[in-house]
ZAFI-261387 format. One record per residue (C-alpha): x negated, y negated, z negated; residue in one letter. Coordinates in Angstrom, 1 decimal, always signed. Each point is the difference from the previous one (the first is absolute). Layout:
REM residues N
+--------+--------+--------+------+
!     xx !     yy !     zz ! rest !
+--------+--------+--------+------+
!      X !      Y !      Z !    A !
...
+--------+--------+--------+------+
//
This chain:
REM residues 313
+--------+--------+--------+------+
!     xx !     yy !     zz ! rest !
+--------+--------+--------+------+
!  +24.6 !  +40.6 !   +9.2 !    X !
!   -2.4 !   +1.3 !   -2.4 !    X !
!   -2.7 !   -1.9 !   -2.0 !    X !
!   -3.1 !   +1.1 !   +2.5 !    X !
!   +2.0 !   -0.9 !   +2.7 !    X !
!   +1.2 !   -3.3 !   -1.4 !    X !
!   -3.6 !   -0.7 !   -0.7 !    X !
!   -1.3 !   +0.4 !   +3.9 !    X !
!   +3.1 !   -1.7 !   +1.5 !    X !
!   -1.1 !   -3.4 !   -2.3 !    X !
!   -4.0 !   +0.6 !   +1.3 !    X !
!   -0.2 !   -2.9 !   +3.1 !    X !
!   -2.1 !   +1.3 !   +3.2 !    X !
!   -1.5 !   -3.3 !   +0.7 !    X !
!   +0.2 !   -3.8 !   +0.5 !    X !
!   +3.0 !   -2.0 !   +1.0 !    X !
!   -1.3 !   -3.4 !   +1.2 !    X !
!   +1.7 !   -3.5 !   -1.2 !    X !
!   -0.4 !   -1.8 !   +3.7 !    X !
!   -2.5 !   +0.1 !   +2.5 !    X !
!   -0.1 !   -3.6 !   -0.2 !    X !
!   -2.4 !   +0.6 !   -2.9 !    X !
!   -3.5 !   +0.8 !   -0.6 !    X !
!   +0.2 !   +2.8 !   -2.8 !    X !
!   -2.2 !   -0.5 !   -3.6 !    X !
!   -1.8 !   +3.0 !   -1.1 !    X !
!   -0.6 !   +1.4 !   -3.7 !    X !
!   -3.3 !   -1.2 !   +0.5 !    X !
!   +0.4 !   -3.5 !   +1.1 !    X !
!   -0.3 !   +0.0 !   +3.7 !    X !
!   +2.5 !   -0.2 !   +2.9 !    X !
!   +0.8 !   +2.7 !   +2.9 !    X !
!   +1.9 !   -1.9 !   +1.9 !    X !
!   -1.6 !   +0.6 !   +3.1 !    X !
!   +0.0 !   +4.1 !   -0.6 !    X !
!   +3.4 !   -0.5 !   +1.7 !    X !
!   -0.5 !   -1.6 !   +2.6 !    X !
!   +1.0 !   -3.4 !   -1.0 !    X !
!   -1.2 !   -3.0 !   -1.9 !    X !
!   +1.6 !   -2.7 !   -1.3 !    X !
!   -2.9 !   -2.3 !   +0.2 !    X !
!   +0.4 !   -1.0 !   -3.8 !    X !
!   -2.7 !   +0.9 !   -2.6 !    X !
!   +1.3 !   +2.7 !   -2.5 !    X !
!   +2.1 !   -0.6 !   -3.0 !    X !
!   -2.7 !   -0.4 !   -3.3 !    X !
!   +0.6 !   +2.8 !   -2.1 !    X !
!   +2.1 !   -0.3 !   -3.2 !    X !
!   -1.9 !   -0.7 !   -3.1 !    X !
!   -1.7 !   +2.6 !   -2.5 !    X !
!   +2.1 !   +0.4 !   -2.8 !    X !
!   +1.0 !   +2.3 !   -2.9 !    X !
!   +3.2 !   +0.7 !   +0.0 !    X !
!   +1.3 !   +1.6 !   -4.0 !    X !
!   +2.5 !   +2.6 !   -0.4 !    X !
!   +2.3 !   -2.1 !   -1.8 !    X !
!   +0.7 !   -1.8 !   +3.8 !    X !
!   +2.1 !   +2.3 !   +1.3 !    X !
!   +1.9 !   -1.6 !   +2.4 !    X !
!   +3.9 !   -0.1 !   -0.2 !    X !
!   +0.3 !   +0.6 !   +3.4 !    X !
!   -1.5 !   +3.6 !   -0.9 !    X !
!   +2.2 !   +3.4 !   +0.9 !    X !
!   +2.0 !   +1.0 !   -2.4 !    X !
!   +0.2 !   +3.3 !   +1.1 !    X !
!   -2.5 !   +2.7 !   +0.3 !    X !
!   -0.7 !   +2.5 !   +2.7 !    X !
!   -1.9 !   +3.5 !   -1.0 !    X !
!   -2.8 !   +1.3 !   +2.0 !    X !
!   -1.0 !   +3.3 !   -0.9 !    X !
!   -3.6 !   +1.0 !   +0.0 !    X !
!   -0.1 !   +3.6 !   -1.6 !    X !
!   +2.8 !   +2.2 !   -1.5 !    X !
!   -1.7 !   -1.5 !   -3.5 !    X !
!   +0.1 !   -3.8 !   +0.8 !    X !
!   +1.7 !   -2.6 !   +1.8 !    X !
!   -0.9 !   -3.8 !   +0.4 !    X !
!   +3.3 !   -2.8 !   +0.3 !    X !
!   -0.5 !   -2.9 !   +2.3 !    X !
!   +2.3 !   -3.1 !   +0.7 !    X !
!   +1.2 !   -1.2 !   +3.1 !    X !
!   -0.7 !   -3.9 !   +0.8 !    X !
!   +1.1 !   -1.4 !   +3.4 !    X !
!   -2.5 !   -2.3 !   +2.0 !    X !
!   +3.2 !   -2.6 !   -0.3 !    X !
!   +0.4 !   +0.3 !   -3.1 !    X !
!   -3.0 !   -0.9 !   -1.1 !    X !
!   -1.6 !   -2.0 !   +3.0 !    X !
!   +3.5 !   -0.9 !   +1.9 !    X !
!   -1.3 !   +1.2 !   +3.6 !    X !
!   +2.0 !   +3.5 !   +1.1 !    X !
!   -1.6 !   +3.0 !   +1.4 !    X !
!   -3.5 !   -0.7 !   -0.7 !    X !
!   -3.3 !   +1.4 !   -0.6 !    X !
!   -2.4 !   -2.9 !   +0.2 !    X !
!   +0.5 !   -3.7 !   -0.6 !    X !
!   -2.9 !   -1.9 !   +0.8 !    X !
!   -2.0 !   -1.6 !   -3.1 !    X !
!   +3.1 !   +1.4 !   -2.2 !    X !
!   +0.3 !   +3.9 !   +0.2 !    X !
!   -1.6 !   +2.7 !   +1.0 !    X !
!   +1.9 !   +3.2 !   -0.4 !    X !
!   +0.4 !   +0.5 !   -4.0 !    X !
!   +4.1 !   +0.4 !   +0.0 !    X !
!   -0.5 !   +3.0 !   +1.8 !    X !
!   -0.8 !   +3.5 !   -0.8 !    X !
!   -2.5 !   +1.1 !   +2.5 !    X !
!   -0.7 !   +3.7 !   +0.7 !    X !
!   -3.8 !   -0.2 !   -0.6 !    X !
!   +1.3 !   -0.9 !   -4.1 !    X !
!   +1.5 !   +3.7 !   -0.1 !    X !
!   -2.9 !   +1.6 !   +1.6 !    X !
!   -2.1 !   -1.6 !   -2.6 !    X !
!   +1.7 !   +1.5 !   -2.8 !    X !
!   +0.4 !   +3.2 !   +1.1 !    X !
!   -3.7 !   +0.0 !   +0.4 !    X !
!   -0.6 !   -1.4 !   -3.3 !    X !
!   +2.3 !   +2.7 !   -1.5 !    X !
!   -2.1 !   +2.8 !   +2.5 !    X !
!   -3.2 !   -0.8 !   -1.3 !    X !
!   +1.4 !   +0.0 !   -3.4 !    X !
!   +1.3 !   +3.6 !   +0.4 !    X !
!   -3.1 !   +1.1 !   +1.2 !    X !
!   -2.1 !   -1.7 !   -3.0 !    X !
!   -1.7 !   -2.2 !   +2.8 !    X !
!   +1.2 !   -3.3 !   -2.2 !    X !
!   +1.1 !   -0.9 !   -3.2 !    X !
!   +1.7 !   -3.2 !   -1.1 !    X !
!   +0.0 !   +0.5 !   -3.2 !    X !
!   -1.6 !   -3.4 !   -1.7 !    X !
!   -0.9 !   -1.8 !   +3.2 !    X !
!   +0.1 !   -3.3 !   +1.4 !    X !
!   +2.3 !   -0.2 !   +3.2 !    X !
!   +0.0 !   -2.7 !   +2.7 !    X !
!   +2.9 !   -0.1 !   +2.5 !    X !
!   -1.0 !   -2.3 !   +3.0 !    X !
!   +3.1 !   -1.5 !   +2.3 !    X !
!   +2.5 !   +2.4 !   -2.6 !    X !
!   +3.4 !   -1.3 !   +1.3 !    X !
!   +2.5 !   +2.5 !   -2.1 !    X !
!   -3.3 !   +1.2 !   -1.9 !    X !
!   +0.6 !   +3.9 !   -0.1 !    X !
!   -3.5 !   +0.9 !   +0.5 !    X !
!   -0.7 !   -2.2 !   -3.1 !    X !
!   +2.6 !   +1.0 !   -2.1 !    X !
!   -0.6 !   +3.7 !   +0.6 !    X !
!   -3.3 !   -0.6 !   -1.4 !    X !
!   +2.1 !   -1.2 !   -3.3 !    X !
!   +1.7 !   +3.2 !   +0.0 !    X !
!   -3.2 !   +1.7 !   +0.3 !    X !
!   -1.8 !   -1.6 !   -2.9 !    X !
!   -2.0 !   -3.0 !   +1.3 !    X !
!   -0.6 !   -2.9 !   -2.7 !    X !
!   -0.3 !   -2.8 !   +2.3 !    X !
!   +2.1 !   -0.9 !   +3.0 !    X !
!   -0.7 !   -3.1 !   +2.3 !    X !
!   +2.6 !   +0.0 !   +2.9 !    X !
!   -0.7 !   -2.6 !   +2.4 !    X !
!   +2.5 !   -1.3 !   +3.0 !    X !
!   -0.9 !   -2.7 !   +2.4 !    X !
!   +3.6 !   -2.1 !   -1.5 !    X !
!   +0.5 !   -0.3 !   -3.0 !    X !
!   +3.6 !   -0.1 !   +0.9 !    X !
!   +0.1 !   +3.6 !   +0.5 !    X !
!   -1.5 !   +0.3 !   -3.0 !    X !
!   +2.7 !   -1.4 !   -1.6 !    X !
!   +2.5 !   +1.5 !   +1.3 !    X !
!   -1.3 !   +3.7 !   +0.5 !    X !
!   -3.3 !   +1.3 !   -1.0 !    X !
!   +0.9 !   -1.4 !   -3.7 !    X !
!   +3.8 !   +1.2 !   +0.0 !    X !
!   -1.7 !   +3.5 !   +1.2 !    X !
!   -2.6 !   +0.1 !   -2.5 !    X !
!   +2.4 !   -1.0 !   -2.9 !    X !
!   +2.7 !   +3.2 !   +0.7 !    X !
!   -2.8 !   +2.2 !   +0.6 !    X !
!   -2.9 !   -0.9 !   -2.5 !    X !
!   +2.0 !   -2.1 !   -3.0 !    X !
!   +2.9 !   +2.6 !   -1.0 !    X !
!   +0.3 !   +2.9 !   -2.0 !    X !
!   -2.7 !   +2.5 !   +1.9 !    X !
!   +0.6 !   +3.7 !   +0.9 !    X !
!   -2.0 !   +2.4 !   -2.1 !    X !
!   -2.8 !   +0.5 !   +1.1 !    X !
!   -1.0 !   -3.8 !   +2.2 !    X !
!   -1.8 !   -3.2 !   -1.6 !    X !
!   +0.4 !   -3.1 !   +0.6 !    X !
!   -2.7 !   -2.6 !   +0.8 !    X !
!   -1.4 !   -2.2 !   -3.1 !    X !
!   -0.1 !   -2.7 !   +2.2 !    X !
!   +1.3 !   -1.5 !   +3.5 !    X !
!   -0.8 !   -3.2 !   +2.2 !    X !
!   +1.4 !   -1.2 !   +2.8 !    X !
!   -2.1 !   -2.4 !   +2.5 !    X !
!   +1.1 !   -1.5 !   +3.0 !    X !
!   -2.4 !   -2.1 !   +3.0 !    X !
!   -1.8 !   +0.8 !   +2.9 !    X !
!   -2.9 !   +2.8 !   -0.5 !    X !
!   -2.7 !   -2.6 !   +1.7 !    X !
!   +0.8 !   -1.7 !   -4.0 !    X !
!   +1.5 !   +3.0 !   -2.1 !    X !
!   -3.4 !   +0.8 !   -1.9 !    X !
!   -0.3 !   -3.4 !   -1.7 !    X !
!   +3.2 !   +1.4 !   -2.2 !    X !
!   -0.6 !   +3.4 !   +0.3 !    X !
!   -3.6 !   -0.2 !   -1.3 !    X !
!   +1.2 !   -1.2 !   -3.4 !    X !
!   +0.9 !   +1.4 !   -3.2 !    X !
!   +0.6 !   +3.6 !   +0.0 !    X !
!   -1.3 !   -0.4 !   +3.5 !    X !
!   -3.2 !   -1.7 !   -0.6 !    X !
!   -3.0 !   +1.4 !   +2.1 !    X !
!   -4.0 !   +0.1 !   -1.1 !    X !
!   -2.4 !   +0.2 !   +2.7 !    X !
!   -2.8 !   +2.6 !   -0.1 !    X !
!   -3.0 !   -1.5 !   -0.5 !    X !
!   -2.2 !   +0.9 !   +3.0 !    X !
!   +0.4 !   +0.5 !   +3.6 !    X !
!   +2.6 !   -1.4 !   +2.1 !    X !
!   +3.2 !   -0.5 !   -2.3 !    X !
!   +3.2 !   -0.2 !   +2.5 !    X !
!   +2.4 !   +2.1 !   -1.4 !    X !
!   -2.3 !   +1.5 !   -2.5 !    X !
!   +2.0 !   -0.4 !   -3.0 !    X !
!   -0.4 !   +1.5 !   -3.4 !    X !
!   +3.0 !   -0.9 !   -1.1 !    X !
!   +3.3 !   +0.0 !   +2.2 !    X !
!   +3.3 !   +2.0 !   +1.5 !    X !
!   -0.9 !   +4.0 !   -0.5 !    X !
!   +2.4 !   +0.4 !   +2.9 !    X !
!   +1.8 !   -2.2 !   +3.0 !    X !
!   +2.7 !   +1.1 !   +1.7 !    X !
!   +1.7 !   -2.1 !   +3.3 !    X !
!   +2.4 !   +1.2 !   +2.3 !    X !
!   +0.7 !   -1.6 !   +3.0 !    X !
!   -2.7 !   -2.7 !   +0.2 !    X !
!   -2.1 !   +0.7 !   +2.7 !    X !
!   +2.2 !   -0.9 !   +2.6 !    X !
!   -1.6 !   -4.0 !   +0.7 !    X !
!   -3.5 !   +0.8 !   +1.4 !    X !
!   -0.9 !   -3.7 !   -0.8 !    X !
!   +0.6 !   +1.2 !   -3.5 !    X !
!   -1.9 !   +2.4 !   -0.4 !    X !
!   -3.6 !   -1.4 !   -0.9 !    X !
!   +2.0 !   -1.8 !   -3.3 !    X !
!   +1.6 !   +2.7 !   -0.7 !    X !
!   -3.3 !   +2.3 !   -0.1 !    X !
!   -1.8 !   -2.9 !   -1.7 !    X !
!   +2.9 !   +0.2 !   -2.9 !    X !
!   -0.5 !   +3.1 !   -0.5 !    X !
!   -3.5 !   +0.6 !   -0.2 !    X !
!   +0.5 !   -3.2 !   -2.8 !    X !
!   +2.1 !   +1.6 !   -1.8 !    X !
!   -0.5 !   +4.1 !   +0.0 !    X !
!   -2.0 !   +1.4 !   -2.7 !    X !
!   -3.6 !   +0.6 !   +0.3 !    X !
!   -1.0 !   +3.2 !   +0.6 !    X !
!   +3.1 !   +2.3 !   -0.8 !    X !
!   +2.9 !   -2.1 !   +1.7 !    X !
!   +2.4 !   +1.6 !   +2.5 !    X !
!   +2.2 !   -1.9 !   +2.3 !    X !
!   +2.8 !   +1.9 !   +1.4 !    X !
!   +1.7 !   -1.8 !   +3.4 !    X !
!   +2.9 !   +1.9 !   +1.8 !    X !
!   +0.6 !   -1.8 !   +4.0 !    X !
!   +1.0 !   +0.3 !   +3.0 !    X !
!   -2.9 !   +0.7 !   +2.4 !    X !
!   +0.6 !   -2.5 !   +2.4 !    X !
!   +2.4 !   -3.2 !   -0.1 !    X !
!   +1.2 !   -1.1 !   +3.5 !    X !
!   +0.1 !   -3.7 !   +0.5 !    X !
!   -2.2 !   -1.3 !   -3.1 !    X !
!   -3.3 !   +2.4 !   +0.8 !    X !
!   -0.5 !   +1.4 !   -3.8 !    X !
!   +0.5 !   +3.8 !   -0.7 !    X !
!   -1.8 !   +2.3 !   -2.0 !    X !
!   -3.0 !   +0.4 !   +2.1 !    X !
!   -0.9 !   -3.5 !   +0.3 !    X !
!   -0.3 !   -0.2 !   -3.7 !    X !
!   -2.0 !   +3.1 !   +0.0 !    X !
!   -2.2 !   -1.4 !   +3.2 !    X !
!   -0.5 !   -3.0 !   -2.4 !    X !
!   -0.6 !   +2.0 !   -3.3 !    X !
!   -2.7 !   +2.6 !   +2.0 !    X !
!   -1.7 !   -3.0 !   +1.6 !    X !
!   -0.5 !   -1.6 !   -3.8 !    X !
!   -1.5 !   +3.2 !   -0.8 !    X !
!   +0.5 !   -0.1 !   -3.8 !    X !
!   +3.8 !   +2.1 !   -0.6 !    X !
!   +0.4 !   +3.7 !   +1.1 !    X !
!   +2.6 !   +0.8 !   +1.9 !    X !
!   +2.1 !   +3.0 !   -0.6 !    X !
!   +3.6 !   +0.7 !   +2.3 !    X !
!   +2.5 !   +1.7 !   -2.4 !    X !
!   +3.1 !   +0.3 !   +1.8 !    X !
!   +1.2 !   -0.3 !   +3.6 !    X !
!   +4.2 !   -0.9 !   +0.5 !    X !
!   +1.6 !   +0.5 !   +3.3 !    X !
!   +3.7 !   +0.4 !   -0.8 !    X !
!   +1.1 !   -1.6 !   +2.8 !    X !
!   +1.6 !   -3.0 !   -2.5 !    X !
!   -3.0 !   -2.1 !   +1.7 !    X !
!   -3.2 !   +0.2 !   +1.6 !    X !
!   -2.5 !   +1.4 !   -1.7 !    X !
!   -0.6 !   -0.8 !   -3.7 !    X !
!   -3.1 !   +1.2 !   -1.5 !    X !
!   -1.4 !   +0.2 !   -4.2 !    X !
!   -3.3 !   -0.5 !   -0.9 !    X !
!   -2.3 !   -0.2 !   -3.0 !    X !
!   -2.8 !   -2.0 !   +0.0 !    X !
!   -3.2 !   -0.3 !   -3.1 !    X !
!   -3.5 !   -1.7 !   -0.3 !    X !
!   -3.2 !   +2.0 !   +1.5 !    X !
+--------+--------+--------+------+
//
């Protein structure tokens, strides 16, 4: 099996569910129990704590091994492989309420996103050359850590558990980012890793290297002078009840005017209600990004996965 095949075969379609006995927690705090048909009855799980988590925490439950997945004849990006009991001891699982949500996985919408980052590159469209990156729910981080290759200064990956964290994101960052570097890539001057629900995220993301000056006039949501020149999140529009604290991160944290956010989806996610057109219904109705469609997917490999860009008016 060759190295782009490798790569699709480890890309999960969607969801595997712990039990239906459960009423499912949500990247942005809520449950969606109910979206299948059943509730338990019990309020949600709280969500985990904000927290930094450093590099140095790599947990020892981490992969040891490393699997290649190839983005261009010119560069290819190594990932780990963590099992959900492994980490989290439950088998064949997706979502554990108020404990997990996904990041142990590679989901397709993570390779999209690349390979639009790397199109728009191509075509001088962007340039990451110096920038400050946000990676929002990063599980293995690629999007994040291609930036790194690219030339960004800063990285921020976040992940609702710290746990994956710990055991991926930071193994991933370290083989790709903190070794001897091809001619030709940077690595980033500097790297974070934040884990917590995105209803609290700004509170540690808006400090530091992070922190955000209002504008002076006007209504100030999201008008920041200071900030992330670019966001990019894969895969996290699929809770419609987290949508509005998801939007509300962003528009916290993005750049004012230039930044760009970059999200790669699928258009609609059965069972849960999110999908890339609810988050663009909700980012329209706000009024104050511009959407832009980059890239339609429909290999068959899922339903229909879609790439968007989307930058203040």
């Amino acid at each position: 099996m060759d190295d782009t095949e490798a790569a699709k075969n480890t890309a999960t379609t969607g969801p595997t569910f712990a039990s239906p006995l459960f009423s499912f927690s949500n990247p942005g705090g809520a449950s969606f129990g109910s979206g299948f048909g059943f509730d338990s009855g019990a309020p949600p799980a709280p969500p985990p704590p904000s927290v930094e988590v450093q590099l140095c925490e790599e947990s020892p439950v981490a992969a040891a091994r490393m699997e290649p997945v190839v983005v261009d004849d010119s560069l290819t990006i190594y990932k780990g492989r963590v099992s959900t009991s492994d980490v989290f001891g439950v088998k064949d699982s997706d979502l554990v309420p108020g404990k997990y949500e996904g990041g142990l996985k590679l989901w397709e919408g993570s390779l999209d996103l690349v390979k639009a980052l790397n199109s728009d590159i191509k075509e001088d469209k962007l340039s990451l050359e110096g920038k400050h990156v946000l990676e929002l729910g990063c599980g293995h981080g690629l999007p994040g850590i291609f930036a790194g290759l690219k030339g960004a200064d800063l990285i921020h990956f976040q992940d609702f558990n710290a746990e994956v964290l710990r055991c991926l994101t930071i193994p991933n960052v370290k083989v790709n980012l903190f070794k001897d570097s091809p001619e030709g890539t940077c690595t980033p001057r500097i790297v974070g890793f934040f884990a917590g629900d995105w209803s609290e995220m700004d509170k540690l993301l808006l400090c530091g290297d992070a922190e955000q000056d209002r504008t002076a006039s006007g209504d100030t949501e999201g008008q920041m002078c200071n900030g992330y020149d670019i966001i990019l999140m894969a895969e996290t529009v699929y809770a419609l009840s987290s949508l509005p604290n998801l939007y509300r991160l962003i528009k916290k944290c993005l750049r004012y005017p230039g930044g760009v956010v970059y999200m790669a989806g699928k258009k609609h996610y059965f069972g849960v209600g999110g999908g890339t057109r609810q988050f663009l219904r909700l980012v329209e109705k706000d009024g104050a990004m511009q959407p832009e469609r980059l890239n339609d997917v429909a290999d068959g490999s899922s339903n229909v996965r879609e790439v968007w860009k989307f930058s203040f008016k």
